[in-house]
C-alpha positions in Angstrom: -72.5 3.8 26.9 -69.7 4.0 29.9 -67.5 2.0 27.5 -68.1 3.7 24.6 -67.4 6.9 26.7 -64.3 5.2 28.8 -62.8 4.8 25.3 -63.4 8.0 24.1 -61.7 9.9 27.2 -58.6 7.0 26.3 -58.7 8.2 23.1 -58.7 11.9 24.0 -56.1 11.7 26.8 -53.8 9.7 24.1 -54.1 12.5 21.2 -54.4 15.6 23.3 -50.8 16.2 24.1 -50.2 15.0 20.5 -52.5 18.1 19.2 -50.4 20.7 21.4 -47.1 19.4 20.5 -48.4 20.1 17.0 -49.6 23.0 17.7 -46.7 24.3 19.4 -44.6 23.2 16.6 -46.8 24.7 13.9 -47.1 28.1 15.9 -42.8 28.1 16.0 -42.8 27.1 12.5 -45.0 30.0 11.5 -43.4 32.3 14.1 -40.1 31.6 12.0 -41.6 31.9 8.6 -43.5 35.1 9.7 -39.9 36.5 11.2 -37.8 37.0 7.1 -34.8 38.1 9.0 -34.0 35.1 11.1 -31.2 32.5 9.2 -32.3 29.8 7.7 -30.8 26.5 10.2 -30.6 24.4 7.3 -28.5 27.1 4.9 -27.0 29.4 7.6 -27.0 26.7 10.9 -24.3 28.9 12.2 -25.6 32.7 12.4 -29.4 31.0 14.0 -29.6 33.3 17.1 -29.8 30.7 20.5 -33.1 30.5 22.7 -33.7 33.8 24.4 -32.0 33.1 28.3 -29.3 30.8 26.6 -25.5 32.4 27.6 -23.2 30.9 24.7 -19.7 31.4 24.5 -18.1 32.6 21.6 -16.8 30.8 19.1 -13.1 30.6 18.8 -10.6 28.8 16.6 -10.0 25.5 17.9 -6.6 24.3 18.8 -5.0 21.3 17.0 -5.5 18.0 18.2 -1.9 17.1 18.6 1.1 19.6 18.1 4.0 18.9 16.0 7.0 18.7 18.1 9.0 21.7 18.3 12.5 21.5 16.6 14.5 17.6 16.3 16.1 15.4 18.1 19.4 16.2 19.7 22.4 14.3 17.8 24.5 13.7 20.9 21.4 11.6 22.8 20.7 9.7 19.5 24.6 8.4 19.6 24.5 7.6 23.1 21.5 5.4 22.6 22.3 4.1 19.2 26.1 3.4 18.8 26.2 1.0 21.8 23.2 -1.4 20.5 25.0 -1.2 16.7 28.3 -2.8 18.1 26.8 -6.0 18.7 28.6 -9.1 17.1 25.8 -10.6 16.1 25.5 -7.8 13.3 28.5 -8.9 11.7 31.5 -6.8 10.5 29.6 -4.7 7.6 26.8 -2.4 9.3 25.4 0.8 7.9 23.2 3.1 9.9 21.4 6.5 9.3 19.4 8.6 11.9 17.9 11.5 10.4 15.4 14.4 11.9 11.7 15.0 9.3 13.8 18.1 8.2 16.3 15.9 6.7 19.5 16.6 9.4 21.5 13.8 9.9 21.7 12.9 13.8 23.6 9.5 13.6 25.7 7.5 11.1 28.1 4.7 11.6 30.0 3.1 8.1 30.0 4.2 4.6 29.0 3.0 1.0 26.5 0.9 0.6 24.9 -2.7 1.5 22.4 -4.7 0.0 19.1 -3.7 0.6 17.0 -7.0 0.8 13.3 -6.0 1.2 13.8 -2.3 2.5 14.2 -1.5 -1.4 10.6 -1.8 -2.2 10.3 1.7 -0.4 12.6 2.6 -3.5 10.2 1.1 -5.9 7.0 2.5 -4.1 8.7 5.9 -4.2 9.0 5.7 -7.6 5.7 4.4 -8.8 4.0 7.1 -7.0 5.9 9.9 -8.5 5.8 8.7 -11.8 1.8 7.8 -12.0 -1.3 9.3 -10.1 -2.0 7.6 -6.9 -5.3 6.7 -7.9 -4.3 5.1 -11.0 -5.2 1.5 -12.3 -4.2 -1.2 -14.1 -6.8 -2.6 -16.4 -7.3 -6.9 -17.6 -9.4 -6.4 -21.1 -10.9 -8.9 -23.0 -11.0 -7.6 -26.8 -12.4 -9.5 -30.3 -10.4 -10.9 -32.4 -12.3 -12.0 -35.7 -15.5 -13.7 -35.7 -15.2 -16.6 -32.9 -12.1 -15.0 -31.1 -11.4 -13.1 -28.0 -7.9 -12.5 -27.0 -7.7 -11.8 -22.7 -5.0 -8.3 -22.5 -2.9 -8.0 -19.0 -2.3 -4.6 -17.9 0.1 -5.5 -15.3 -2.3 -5.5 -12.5 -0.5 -7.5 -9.4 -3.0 -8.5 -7.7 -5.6 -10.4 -10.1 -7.4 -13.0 -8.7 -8.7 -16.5 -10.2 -11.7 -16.4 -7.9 -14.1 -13.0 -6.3 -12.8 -11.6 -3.5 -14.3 -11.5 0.1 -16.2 -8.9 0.9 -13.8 -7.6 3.3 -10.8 -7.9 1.3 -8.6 -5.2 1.0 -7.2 -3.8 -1.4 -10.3 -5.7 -2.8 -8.7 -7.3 -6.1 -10.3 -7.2 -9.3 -11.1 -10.9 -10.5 -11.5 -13.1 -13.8 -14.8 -14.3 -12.6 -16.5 -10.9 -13.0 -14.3 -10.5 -16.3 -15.6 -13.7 -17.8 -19.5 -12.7 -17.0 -18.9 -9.8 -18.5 -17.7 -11.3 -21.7 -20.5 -13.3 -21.8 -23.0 -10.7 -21.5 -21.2 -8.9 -24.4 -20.8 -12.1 -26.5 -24.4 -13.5 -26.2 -25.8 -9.6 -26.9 -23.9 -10.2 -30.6 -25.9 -14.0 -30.6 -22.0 -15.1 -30.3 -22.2 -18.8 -28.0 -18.5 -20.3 -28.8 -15.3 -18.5 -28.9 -11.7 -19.6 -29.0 -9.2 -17.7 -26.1 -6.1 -16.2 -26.8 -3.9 -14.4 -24.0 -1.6 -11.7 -24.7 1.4 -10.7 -21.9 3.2 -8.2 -24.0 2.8 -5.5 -21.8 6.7 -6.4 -20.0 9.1 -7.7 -22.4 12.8 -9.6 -21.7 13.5 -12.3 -19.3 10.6 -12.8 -16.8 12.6 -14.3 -14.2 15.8 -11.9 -13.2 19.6 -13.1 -14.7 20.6 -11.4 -10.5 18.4 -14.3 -9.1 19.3 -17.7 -7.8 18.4 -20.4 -10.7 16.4 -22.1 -7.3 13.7 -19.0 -6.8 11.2 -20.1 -9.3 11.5 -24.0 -8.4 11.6 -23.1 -5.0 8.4 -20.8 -4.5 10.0 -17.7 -3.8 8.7 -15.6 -6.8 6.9 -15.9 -9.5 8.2 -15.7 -13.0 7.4 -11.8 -14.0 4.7 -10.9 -16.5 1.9 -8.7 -17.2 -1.1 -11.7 -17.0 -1.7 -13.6 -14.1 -4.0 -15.0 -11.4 -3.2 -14.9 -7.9 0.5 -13.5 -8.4 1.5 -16.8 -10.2 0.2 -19.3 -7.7 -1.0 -22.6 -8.5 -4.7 -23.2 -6.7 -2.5 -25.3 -3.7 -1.4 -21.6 -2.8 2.2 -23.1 -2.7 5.0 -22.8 -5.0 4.7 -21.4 -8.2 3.5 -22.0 -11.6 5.9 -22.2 -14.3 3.7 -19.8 -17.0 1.2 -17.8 -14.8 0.2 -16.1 -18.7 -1.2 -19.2 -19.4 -2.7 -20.3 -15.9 -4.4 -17.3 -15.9 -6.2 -18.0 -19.5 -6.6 -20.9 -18.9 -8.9 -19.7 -15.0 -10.6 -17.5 -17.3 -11.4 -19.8 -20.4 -13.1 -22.3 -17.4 -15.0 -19.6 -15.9 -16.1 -18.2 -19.7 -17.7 -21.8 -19.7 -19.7 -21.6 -16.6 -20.9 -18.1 -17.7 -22.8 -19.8 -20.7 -19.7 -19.1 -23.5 -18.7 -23.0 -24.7 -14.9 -22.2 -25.5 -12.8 -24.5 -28.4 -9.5 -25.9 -27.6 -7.0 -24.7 -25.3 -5.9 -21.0 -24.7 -2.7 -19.8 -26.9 -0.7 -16.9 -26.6 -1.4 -14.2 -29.6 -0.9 -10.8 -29.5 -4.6 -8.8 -29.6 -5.6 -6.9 -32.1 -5.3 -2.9 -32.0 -8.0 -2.4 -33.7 -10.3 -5.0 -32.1 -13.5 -4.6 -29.8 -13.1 -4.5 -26.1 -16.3 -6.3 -24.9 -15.1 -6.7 -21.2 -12.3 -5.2 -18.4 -11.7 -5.1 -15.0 -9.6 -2.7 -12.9 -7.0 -3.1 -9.9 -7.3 -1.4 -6.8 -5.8 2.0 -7.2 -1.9 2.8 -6.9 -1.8 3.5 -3.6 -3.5 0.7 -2.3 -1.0 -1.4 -3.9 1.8 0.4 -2.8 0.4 0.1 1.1 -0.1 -3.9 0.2 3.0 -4.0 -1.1 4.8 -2.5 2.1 2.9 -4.1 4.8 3.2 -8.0 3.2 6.5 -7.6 1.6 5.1 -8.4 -1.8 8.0 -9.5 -3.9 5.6 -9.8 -7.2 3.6 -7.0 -6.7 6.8 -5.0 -6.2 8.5 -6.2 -9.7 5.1 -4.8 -11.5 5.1 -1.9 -10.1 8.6 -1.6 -10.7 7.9 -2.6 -14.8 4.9 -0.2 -14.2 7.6 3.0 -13.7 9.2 1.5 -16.7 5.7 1.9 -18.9 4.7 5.1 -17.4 8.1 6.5 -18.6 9.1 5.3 -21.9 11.6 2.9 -20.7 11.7 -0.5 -21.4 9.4 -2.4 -19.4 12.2 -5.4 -18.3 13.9 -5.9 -15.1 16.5 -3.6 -16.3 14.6 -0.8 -17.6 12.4 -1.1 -14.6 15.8 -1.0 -12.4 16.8 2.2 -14.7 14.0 3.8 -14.5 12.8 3.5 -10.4 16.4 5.3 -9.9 16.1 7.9 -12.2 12.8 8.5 -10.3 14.3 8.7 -7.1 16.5 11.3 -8.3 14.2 13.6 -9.9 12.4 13.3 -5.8 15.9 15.5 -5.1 16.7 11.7 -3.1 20.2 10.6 -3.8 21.1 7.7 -5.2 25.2 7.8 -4.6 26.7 4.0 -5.5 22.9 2.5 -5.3 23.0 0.0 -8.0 19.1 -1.8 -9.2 18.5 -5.0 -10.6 15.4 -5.4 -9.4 11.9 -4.3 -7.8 11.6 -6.5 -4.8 15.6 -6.2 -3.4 15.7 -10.6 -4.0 18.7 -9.5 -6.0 21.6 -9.8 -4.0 23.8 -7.7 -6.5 21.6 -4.6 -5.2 23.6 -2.0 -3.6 21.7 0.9 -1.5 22.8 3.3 1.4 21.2 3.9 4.4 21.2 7.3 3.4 19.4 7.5 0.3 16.5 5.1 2.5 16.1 8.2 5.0 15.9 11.1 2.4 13.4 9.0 0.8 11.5 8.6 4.2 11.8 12.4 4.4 10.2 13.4 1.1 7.5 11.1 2.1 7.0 12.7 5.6 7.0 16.6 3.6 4.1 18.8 4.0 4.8 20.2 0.8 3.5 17.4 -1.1 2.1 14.2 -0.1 2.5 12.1 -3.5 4.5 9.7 -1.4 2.5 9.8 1.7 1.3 6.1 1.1 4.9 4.8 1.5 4.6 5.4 5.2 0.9 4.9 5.7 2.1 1.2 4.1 4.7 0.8 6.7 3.8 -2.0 9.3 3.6 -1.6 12.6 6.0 -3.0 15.2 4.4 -5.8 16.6 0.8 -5.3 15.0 0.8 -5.3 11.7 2.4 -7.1 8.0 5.6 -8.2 8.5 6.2 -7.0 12.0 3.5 -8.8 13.3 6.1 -11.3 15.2 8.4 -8.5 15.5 9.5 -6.3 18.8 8.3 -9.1 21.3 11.5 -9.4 23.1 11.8 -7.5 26.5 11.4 -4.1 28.0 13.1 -1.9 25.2 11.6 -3.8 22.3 8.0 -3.9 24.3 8.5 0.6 24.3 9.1 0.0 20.2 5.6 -2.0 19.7 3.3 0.9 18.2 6.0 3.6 18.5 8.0 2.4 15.4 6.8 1.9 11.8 9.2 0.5 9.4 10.0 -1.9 6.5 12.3 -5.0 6.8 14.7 -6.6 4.7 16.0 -10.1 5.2 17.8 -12.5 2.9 20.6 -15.0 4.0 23.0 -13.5 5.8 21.1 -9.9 5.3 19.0 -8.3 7.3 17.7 -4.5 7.5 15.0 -2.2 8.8 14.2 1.4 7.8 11.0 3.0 8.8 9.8 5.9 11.3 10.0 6.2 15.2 8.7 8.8 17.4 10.9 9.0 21.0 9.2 9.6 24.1 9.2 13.4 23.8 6.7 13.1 20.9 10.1 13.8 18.2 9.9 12.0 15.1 12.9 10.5 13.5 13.8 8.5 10.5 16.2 5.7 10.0 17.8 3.1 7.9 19.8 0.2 9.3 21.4 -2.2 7.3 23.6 -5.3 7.3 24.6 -7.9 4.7 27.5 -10.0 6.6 25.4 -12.1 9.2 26.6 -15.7 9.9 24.2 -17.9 9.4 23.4 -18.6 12.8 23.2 -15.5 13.8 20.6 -14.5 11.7 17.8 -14.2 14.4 19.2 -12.5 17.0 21.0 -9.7 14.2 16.9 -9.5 13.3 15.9 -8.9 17.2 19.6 -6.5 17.5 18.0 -4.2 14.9 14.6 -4.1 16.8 16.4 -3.1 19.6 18.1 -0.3 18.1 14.7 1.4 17.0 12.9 0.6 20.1 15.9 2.7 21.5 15.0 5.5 19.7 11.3 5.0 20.8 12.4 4.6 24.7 14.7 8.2 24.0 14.4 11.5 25.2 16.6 12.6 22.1 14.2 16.2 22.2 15.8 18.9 22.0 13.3 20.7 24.4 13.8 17.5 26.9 15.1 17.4 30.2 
């Protein structure tokens, strides 16, 4: 009996505080059903009156986070700290530079015409492609039928197909042929089809697929890819070096394999047909949208994903979809941004070409338009800018001495480099919290002095970053 009791007082002590928490609760909850005129917390959280003896304060507008900075930089400060660093001999004789304000003034330029761009011309192309399609566009890879036994694999043009399935932190997360072929073979056995023959078609671009404004060495080399609308992993054989001569047909030929696995036996070798228009689609994948591809483009300096995009202005507006109609129709683009394009000649998406021709100028007003308020179509060119010192191609980047240390973070920008080139044009905000944008270019760099021309260009736009060029400064 005194355990039996012992457990029941346990017992009671345990549940009584239990029972007049509940009953607490249950009296408040019928307090506030019994009171019609109090707010609702879960529809009105806002107008619920505080517990009585609780003091609030009243609710005002919060202030912004961070405030713009007032007015630009002052032209005078940025030529002191710019036109010193520009006449360094390592540059060469031929150097174009633009320093402009987010409102589009013009604080520093040194030479005229134009240079050649290198790499800094896929801003150019990213410019375009996003004013010419949505940003959250796709590109599509379709398997369709083709006759009893027959499926024919369709590119869209989507850069960044891959052979296998991406990690699961991969980003932009790539669409893949593995998931296309299992999807084709769930649409093939639901008909009670088990054997096919693969086709491919890559008429999406047409013309040359490598550029007549390369060097005959870029393809043997491993430099670029040849240029088409089908391929796996941007043309690369499974090494991961060099390139394959006919990434069309690689990229069948990935997809007829994994077919097999998936349960589909598949006849012969994959040839090149043109699909059907009025055949089946039993299977597609998607890219990752525009922007995403834009910001990988940027941040890795992705020469092939920059001539498909470039091809992909062409589709999107009529014009041929070649290097040249590509070329045509990214600088038509530009122009219709209100950008100009004075003595900019285009031969190409990526800027490998070395017959481009861009000024300095028409890389800041583009970096302008991005950096508008009044619409933010273009907003992913600078989100895909790296970052000095962190990130893409300016991971190695700024890690000289003091002034380039005060650029690391501070300055955003895309590079350019080829033999005997080199540029940068990007963003920078100077110690006063003033934004700027810029464009520095040079195409006349002896061959030895190629590094330290790279590392004289980081120096100018840490510069900017270790300036007081406010107007409001001190």
């Amino acid at each position: 009996m005194g355990r039996r009791d012992a457990r029941h007082g346990s017992r009671l002590a345990f549940w009584l505080p239990v029972l007049l928490v509940l009953a607490l609760l249950g009296g408040a909850g019928t307090a506030y059903w019994l009171d019609l005129d109090r707010a609702d917390p879960d529809e009105e959280p806002a107008a619920v009156a505080p517990p009585a003896g609780l003091d609030l304060p009243p609710l005002t507008e919060p202030a912004p986070v961070a405030l713009a900075a007032a007015g630009t930089a002052d032209p005078a400060r940025v030529g002191r700290v710019v036109a010193r660093l520009l006449d360094d001999a390592d540059l060469g004789p031929h150097v174009l530079a633009t320093v402009a304000g987010l409102d589009g003034s013009v604080l520093y330029a040194e030479g005229d015409g134009t240079a050649v761009p290198a790499s800094t011309l896929k801003l150019v192309t990213a410019a375009a492609a996003l004013h010419t399609m949505p940003a959250d566009q796709t590109f599509a890879t379709t398997v369709v039928t083709d006759g009893p036994g027959r499926v024919v694999l369709v590119g869209g043009g989507d850069p960044l197909l891959a052979s296998t399935r991406p990690d699961r932190d991969a980003y932009p997360r790539p669409a893949d042929v593995v998931t296309l072929a299992r999807a084709t073979a769930r649409s093939l056995q639901a008909s009670g089809t088990t054997e096919v023959r693969v086709g491919y078609d890559a008429s999406l671009f047409t013309g040359p697929d490598v550029s007549p404004h390369w060097p005959d060495s870029y393809v043997p080399d491993g430099v670029v890819a040849p240029i088409e609308s089908l391929w796996v992993d941007e043309g690369r054989p499974a090494s991961g070096f060099g390139r394959v001569a006919d990434p069309a047909r690689a990229a069948a030929t990935a997809y007829a394999a994994e077919l097999a696995k998936a349960g589909i036996a598949v006849r012969g070798e994959p040839r090149q047909r043109r699909a059907d228009p009025a055949g089946t689609e039993l299977a597609r994948v998607v890219s990752p949208p525009l922007w995403q591809l834009v910001e990988h483009t940027l941040l890795h300096s992705d020469n092939e994903a920059a001539e498909v995009l470039a091809r992909q202005v062409a589709v999107a507006t009529g014009a041929p979809a070649t290097f040249a109609g590509g070329a045509d129709a990214v600088l038509d683009a530009l122009a219709a941004l209100g950008v100009p394009t004075q003595g900019a000649e285009l031969y190409d998406g990526s800027g490998l070409s070395r017959d481009n021709r861009i000024a300095p100028e028409t890389l800041t007003a583009l970096l302008v338009a991005a950096a508008s308020t009044q619409d933010a179509e273009l907003r992913p060119v600078l989100t895909g800018l790296p970052v000095a010192g962190f990130t893409g191609s300016l991971t190695e980047r700024f890690a000289g001495g003091t002034v380039d240390r005060v650029g690391r973070g501070a300055v955003r920008a895309k590079t350019g480099t080829l033999t005997g080139v080199t540029g940068l044009a990007g963003t920078v905000v100077d110690r006063t919290g003033t934004p700027m944008v810029f464009a520095l270019l040079t195409d006349d760099v002896a061959l030895l002095d190629t590094l330290d021309a790279r590392a004289a260009l980081d120096d100018v736009a840490s510069a900017l970053a270790a300036c007081r060029c406010g107007t409001g400064a001190g």
